[in-house]
C-alpha positions in Angstrom: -22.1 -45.6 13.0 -22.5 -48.8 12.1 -18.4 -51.2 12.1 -18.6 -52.0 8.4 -19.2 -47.3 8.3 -16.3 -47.0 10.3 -14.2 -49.5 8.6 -14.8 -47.9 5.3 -14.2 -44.5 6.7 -10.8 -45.2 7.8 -9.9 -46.9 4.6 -10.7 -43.7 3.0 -8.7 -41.6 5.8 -5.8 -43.6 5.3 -5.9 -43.8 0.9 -6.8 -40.3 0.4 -6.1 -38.5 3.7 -6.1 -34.8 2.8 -5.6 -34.0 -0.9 -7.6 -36.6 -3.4 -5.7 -35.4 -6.0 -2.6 -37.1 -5.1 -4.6 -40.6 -4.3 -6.4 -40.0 -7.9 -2.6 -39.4 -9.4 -0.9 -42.8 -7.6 -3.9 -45.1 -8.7 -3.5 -44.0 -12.2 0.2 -44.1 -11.8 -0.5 -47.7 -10.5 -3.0 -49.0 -13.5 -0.9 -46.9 -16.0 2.1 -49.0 -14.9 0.3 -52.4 -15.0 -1.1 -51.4 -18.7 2.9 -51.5 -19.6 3.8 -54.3 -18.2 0.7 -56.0 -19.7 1.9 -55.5 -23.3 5.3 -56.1 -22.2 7.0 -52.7 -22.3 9.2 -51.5 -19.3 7.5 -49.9 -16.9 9.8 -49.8 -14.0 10.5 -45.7 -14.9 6.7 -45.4 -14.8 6.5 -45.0 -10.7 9.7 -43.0 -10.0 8.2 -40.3 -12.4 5.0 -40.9 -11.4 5.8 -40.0 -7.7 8.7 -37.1 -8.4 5.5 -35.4 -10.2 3.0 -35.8 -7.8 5.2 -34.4 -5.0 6.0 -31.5 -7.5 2.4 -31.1 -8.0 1.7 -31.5 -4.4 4.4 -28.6 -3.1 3.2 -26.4 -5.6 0.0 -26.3 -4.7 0.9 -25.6 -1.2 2.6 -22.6 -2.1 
């Protein structure tokens, strides 16, 4: 494996890790977050919300 393979491997590893899922949920959490403080709005709720739901999502999944 090539380093530039391996670099980009454990980049992945370390984003995603085990569930995708969650990774997909934090970057739109993320962009949806920017959008609002792009026009403006308050966003600052956005990630708090964002993260309680994920790990709700994440431990029910587990069940």
């Amino acid at each position: 494996m090539s380093l530039l393979t391996r670099a980009i491997a454990a980049v992945w590893e370390f984003v995603v890790g085990d569930d995708w899922l969650i990774a997909l949920g934090v970057a739109a959490a993320i962009g949806v977050t920017a959008a609002l403080a792009a026009l403006e709005l308050p966003a600052w709720w956005l990630m708090p919300v964002g993260a309680a739901g994920l790990l709700w999502l994440s431990l029910r999944r587990a069940k």
